[in-house]
N, C-alpha and C positions, 0 to 999 in steps of 0.2 A: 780371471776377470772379476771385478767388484762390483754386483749387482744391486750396490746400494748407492742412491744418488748423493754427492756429498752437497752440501749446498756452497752455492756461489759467493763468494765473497764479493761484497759491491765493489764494483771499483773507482775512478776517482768520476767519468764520464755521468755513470747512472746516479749515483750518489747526491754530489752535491752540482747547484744548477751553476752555470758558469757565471763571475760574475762582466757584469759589461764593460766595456772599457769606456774612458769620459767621451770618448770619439763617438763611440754608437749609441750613448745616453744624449749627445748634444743633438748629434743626425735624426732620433727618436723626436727631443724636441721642437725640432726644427720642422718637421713632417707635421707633429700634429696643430703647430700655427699655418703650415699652408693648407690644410684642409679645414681646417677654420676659416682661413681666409677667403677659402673659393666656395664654402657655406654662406658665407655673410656675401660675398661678391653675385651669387643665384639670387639670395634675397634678394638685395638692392636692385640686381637687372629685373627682376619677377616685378619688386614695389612701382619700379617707374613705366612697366609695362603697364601696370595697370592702372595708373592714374593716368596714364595717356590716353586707355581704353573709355575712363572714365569720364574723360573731359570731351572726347570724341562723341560719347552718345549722350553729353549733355546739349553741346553743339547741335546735334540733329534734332533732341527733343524739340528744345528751343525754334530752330525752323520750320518743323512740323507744327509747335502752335502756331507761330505768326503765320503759316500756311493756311491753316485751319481760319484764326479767324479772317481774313480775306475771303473765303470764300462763305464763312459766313456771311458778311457784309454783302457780298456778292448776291448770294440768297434772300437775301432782305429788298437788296433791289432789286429782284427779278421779278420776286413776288410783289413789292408795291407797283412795278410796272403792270404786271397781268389782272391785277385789280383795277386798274383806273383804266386799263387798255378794257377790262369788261364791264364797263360803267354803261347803263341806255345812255345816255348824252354820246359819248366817246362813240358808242355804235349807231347812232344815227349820223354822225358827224361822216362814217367812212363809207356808210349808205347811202348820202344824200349824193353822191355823183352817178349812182347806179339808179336813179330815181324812185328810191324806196324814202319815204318820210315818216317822221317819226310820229303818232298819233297825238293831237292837240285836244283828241275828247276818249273818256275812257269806252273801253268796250261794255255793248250791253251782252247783261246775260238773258238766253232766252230760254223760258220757261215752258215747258209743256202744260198745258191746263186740261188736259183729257183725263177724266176721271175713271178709275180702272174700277170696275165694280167686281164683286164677289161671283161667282156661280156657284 
């Protein structure tokens, strides 16, 4: 037996790589335009998703102010109401059938004149 390794001769498999035939060169590039294609087809469903998302929370802004100002205006006249609703005129006016009237002379103030002396 021959205890020295002889070496391998390459053969044609290891050697050189195989070359492709035009059939698996064309199927190659036929693959890498459909994955191109379904690249760009995610973009484009991705871009209209989101101008639709877009145009959706413009839509709501848009209601929330004109919501907003209403009840501002709301607030405006609530508030001129509870001012003139607390006017003395306006409250004698709701008084006078409970027969409280409204004063014609002003009040006097009364004074103490007792002089506090020292001890």
């Amino acid at each position: 037996m021959n205890t020295e390794m002889e070496p391998m001769e390459p053969t044609e498999e290891t050697s050189q790589p195989q070359a492709e035939t035009p059939e698996q060169q064309e199927s190659a590039g036929i693959w890498s335009w459909v994955k191109f294609g379904l690249v760009a087809f995610a973009l484009m469903l991705f871009y209209i998703y989101n101008q639709h998302h877009a145009n959706k929370a413009l839509r709501t802004k848009d209601k929330l102010i004109k919501e907003l100002k209403e009840l501002h205006s709301e607030k405006i006249s609530l508030e001129s109401q509870i001012t003139n609703a607390s006017k003395q005129s306006e409250l004698a006016k709701k008084l006078e059938p409970n027969g409280l009237k409204e004063l014609s002379v002003p009040p006097v103030k009364i004074e103490n004149h007792v002089k506090s002396g020292k001890r």
